[in-house]
C-alpha positions as CSV (number, residue, x, y, z in Angstrom):
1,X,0.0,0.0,0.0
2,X,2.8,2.4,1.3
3,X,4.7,1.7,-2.2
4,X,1.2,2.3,-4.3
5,X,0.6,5.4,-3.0
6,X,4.3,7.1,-3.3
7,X,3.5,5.7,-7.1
8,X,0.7,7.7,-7.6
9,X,2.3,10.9,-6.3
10,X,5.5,10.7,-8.1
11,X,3.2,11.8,-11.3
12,X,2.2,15.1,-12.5
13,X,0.0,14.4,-15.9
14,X,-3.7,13.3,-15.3
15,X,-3.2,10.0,-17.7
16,X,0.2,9.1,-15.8
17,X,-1.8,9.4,-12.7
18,X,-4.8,7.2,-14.1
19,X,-2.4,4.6,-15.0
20,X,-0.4,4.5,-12.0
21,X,-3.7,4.2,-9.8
22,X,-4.8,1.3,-12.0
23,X,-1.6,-0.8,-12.2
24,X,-1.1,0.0,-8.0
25,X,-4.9,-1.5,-7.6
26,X,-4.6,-4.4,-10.0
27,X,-1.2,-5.1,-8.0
28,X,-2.2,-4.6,-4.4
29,X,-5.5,-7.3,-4.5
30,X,-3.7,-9.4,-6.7
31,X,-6.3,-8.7,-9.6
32,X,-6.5,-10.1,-13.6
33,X,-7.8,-7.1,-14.6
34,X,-8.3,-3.4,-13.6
35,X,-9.9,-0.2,-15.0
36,X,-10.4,3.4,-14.0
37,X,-13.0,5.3,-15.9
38,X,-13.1,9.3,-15.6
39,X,-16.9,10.4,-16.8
40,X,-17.4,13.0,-19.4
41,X,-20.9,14.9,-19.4
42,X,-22.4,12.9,-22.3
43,X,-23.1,10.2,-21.0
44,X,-19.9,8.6,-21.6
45,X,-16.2,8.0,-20.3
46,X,-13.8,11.5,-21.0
47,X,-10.4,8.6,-19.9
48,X,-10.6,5.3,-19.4
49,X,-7.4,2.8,-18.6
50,X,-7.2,-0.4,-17.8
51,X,-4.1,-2.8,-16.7
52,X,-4.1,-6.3,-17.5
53,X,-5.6,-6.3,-21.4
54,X,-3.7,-6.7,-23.9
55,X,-3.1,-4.3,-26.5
56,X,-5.2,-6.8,-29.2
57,X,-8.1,-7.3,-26.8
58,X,-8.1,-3.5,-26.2
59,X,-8.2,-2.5,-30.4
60,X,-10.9,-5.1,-30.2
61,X,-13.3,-3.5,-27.4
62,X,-14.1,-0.8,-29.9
63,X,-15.3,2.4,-28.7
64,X,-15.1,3.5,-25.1
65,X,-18.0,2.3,-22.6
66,X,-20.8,4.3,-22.1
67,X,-21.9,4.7,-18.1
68,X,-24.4,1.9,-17.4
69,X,-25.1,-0.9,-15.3
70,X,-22.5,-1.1,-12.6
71,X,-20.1,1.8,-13.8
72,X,-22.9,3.9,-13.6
73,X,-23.9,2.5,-10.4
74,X,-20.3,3.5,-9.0
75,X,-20.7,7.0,-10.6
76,X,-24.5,7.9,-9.4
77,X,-24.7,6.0,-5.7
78,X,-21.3,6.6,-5.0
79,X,-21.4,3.0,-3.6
80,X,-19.1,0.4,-3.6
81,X,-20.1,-2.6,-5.5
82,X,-18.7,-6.2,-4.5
83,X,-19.7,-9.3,-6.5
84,X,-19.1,-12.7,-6.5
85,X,-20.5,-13.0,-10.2
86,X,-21.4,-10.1,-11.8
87,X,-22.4,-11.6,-14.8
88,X,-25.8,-12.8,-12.3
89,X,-26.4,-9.3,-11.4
90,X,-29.1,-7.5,-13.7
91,X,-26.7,-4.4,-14.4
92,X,-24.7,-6.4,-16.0
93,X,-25.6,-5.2,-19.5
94,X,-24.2,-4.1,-22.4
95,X,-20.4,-5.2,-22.7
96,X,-19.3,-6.2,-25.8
97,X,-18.2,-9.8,-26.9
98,X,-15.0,-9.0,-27.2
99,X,-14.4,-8.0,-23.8
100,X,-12.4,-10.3,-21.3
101,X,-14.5,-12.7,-19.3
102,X,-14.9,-11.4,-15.5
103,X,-16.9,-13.3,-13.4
104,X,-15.9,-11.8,-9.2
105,X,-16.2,-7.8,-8.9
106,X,-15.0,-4.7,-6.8
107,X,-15.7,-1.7,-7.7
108,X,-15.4,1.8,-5.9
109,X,-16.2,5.3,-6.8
110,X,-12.9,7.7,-6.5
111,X,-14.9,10.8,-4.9
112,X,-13.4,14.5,-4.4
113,X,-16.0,15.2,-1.6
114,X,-19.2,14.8,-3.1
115,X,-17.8,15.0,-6.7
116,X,-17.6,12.1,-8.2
117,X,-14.1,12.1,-10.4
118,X,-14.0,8.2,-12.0
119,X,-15.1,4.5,-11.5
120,X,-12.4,1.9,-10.4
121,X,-12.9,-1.5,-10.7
122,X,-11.5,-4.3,-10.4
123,X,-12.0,-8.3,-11.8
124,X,-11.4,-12.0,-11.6
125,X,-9.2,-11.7,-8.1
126,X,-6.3,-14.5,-8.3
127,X,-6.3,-17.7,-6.2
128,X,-3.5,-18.0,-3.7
129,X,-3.8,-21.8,-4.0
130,X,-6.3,-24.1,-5.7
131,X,-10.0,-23.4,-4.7
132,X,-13.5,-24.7,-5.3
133,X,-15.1,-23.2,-8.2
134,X,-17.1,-19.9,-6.7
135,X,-14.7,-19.9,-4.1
136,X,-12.4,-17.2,-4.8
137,X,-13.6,-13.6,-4.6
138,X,-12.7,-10.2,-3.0
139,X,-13.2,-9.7,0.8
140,X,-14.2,-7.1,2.7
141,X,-10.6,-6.4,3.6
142,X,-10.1,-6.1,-0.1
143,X,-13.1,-3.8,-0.3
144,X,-11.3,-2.0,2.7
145,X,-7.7,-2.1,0.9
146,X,-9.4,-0.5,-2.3
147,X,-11.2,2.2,-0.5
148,X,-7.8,3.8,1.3
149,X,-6.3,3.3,-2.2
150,X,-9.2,5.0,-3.7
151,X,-9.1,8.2,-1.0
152,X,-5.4,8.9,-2.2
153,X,-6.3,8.3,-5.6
154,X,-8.5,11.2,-5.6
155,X,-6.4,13.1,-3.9
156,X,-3.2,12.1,-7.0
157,X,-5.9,13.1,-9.5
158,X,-7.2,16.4,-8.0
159,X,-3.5,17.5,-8.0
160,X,-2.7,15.9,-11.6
161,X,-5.8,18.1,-12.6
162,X,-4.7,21.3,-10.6
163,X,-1.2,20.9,-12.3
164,X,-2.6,21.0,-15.6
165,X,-4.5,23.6,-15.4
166,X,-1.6,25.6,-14.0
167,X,0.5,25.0,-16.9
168,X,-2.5,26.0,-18.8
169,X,-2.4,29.3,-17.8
170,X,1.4,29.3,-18.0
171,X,1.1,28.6,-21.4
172,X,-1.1,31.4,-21.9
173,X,1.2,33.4,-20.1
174,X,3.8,32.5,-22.0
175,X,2.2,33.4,-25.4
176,X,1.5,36.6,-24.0
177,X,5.1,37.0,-23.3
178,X,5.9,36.3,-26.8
179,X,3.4,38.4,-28.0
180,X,4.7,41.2,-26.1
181,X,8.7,40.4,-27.1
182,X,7.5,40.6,-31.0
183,X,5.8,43.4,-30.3
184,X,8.9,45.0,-28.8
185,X,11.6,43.4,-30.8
186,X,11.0,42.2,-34.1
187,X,7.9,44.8,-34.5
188,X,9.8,47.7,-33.6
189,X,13.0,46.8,-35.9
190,X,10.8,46.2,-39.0
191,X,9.5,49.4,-38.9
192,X,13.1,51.2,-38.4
193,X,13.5,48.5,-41.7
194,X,10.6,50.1,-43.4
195,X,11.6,53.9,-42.6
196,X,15.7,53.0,-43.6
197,X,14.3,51.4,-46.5
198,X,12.4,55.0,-47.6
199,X,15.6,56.9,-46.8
200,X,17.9,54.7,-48.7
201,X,15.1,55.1,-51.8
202,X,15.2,58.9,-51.8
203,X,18.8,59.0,-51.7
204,X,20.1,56.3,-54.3
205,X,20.0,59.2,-57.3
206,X,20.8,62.4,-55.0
207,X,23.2,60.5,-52.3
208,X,24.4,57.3,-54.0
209,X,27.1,57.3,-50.5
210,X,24.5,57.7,-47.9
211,X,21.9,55.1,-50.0
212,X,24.8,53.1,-49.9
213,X,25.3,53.3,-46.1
214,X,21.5,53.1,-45.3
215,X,21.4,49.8,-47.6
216,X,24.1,48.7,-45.4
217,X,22.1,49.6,-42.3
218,X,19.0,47.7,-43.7
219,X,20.8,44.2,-44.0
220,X,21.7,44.7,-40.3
221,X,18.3,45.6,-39.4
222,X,17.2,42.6,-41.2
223,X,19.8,39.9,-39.3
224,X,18.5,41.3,-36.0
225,X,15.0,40.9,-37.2
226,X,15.2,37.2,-38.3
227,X,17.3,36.1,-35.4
228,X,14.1,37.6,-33.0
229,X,11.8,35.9,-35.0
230,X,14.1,32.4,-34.6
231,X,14.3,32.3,-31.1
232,X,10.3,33.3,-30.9
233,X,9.3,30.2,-32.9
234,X,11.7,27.8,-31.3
235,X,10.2,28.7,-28.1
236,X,6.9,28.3,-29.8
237,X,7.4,24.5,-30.7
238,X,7.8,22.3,-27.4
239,X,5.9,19.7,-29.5
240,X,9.4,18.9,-31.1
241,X,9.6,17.0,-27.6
242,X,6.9,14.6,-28.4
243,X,8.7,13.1,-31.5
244,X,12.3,13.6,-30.8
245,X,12.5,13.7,-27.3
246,X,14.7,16.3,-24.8
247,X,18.0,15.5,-26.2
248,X,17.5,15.9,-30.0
249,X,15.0,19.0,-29.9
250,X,17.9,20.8,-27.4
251,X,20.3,19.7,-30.4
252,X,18.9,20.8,-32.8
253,X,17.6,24.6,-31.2
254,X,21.4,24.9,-30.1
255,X,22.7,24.2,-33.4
256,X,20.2,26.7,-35.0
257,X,21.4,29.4,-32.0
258,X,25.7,28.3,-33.0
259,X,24.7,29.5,-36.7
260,X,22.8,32.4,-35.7
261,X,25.0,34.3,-33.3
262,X,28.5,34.8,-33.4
263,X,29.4,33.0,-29.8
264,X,30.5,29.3,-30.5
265,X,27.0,27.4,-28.8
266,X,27.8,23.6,-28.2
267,X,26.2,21.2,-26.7
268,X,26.8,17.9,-25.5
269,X,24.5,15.0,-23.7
270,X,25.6,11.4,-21.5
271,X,23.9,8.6,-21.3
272,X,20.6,10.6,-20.3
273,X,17.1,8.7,-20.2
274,X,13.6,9.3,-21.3
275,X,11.6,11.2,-18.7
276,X,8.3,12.0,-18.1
277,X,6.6,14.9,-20.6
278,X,6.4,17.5,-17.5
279,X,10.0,17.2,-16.7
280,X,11.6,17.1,-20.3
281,X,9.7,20.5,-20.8
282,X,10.4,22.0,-17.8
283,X,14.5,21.2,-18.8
284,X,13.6,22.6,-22.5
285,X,12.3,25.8,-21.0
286,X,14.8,26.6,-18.5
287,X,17.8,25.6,-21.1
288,X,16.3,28.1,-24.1
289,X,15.2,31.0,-21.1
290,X,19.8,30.8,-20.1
291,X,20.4,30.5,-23.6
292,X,18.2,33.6,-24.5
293,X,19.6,35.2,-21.6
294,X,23.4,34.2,-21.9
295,X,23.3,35.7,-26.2
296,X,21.5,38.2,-25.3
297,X,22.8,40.3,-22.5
298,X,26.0,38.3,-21.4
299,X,28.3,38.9,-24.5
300,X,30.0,35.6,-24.5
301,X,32.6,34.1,-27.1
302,X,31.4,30.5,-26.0
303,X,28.2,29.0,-24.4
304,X,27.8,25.5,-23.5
305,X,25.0,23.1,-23.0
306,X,25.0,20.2,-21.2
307,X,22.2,17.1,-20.4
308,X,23.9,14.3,-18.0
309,X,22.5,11.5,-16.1
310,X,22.7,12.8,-12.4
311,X,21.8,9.7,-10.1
312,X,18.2,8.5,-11.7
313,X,17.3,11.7,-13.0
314,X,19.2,14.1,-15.2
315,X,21.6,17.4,-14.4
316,X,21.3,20.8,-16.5
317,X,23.9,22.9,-17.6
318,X,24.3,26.2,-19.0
319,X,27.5,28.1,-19.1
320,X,29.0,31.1,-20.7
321,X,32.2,32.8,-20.5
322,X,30.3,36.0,-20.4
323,X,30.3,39.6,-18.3
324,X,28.5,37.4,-15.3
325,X,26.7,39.8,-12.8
326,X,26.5,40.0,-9.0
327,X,24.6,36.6,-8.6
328,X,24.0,37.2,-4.7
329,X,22.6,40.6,-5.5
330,X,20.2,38.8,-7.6
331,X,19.0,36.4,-4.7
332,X,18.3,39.5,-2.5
333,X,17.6,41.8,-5.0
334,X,14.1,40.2,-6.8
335,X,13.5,39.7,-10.5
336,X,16.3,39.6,-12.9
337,X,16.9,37.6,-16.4
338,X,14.0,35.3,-15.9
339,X,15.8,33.5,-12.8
340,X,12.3,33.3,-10.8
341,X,10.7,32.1,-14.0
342,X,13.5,29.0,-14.4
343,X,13.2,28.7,-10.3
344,X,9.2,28.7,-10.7
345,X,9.5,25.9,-13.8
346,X,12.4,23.8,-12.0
347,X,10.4,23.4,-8.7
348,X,6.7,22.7,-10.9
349,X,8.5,19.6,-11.7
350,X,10.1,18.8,-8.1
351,X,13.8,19.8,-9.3
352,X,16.2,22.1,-8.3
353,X,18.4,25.5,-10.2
354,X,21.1,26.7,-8.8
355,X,22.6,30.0,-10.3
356,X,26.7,30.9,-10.2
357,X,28.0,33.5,-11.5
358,X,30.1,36.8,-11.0
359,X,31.1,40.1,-12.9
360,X,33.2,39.7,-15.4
361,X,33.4,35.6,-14.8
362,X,30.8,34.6,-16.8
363,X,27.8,32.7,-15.4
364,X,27.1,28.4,-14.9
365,X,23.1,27.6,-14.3
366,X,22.4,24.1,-13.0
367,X,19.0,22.4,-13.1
368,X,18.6,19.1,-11.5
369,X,15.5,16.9,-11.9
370,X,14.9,13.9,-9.9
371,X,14.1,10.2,-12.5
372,X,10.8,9.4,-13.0
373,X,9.2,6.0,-11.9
């Protein structure tokens, strides 16, 4: 039980959570098969997972169940349900052929007060030794068991829920942000392009010099431009992580930043895993907020990015060889280059940044992320 429920918190996205609760349940009363269904307003199932079909029986299920019979039961009374045989009980109704034959049953709402967030269930409990047919079936202990579980499931998937919602809005903060950058940056410096443009169209036949000069002025205003508008859309495209992963999308942005900017920008990774979605992000974020902040206001010759495995999770660095600034004057001081930011994304995720740096010394930014289960 102790081991189940440390499971369930070690997750921050709602499905993780589901699954977690599902395989813990399945695995604590020594079950065939598990489900958890979260209940949409339609009449139907918004998430539903399961633990203990296989991936052929689950393409041939179909569609996702509807609430009736029993799961509806679960959802409306808020009661648990313990069967020897459901398949003997007149809600049993309407599963499909193709699901896996259950005869004993334990199910038990997972209840946020008196909301009702999902149905867990549980089927065909496994014999510790030989019985008599009709013989081996969940206890009230079992019911017992399951309850607790359930409590602290609904606990896991209020805070799952609560943590989604956050980054919601930091999402929509953050495209707000960028909104306001291109406003400021790129915005600003194509309309100094536009006017330079005008000046350097009056002068070509009565100044050929000074149209020369202001043409010369124009391809600077336009470098400055595109390398705003670069780092805006990499920022913009996190779903690079989904289909590359951390290590490759972090590649490739710092390769686009080496050829962009005149600082050599490397980057280097060891032996680093897969981790869960919230955590690789959080890692993305922080490295492209020090690389922003290192090219843009640091001056450096040479920045370096570095992914390592650090225990069973994975160490951050950022370093630059840059002007540096007072980094204790920072701590006392309040905001400065988006360290509370990086602070704020390290901790959503249960990790750790650690800022060094010093005038004239450059500055080293560590993030360090504990391994997911």
């Amino acid at each position: 039980m102790s081991g189940a429920l440390l499971a369930m918190n070690r997750h921050l996205e709602v499905r993780d959570v589901l699954q977690t609760i599902v395989t813990s349940a399945r695995e604590l009363l020594d079950a065939e098969y598990a489900a958890l269904g979260v209940p949409d307003d339609h009449g139907g199932f918004a998430q539903f997972v399961v633990d203990g079909v296989s991936e052929e029986q689950w393409r041939a299920l179909g569609q996702l169940p509807r609430q009736h019979g029993i799961l509806a039961a679960m959802l409306r009374e808020a009661t648990p349900q313990r069967l020897a045989d459901v398949r003997t009980d007149p809600r049993f109704q309407g599963w499909p052929s193709a699901h896996p034959e259950i005869s004993d049953f334990l199910g038990l709402p997972v209840a946020d007060g008196d909301e009702v967030l999902g149905a867990l269930f549980l089927a065909n409990k496994n014999c510790p030794r030989p019985q008599p047919p009709g013989r081996c079936t969940f206890t009230e202990q079992d019911e017992a068991l399951l309850g607790i579980l359930a409590q602290h499931a609904a606990i896991a998937l209020t805070n799952a829920r609560l943590y989604e919602r956050s980054r919601e809005l930091t999402i929509a903060e953050e495209r707000a942000r960028l909104a306001h950058e291109l406003h400021d940056a790129v915005a600003q410096k194509l309309f100094s392009l536009r006017l330079t443009a005008q000046a350097a169209a009056a002068l070509v036949h009565r100044d050929p010099a000074r149209a020369r000069e202001e043409l010369g002025q124009i391809t600077h205003l336009a470098a400055e431009a595109a390398e705003e508008l670069r780092t805006a859309v990499i920022e913009l495209r996190p779903a690079a992580l989904d289909e590359d992963g951390l290590v490759a999308t972090l590649r490739t942005q710092v390769q686009v930043l080496d050829r962009a900017h005149s600082a050599r920008v490397a980057f280097t990774a060891n032996q680093v895993r897969a981790l869960p979605a919230a955590q690789e992000e959080a890692l993305l974020r922080v490295a492209q907020e020090a690389l922003h902040n290192a090219l843009r206001h640091a001056d450096p010759e040479r920045v370096d990015v570095a992914l390592s495995r650090h225990g069973p999770g994975v160490l951050l660095r950022v370093s630059d060889d840059g002007r540096g600034f007072d980094a204790e004057a920072v701590r006392t001081g309040g905001r400065h280059l988006g360290l509370v930011s990086m602070r704020d994304r390290a901790g959503g995720v249960g990790g750790r940044l650690t800022v060094a740096s010093e005038p004239g010394k450059g500055t080293v930014i560590e993030m360090e992320v504990p391994g997911g289960v």
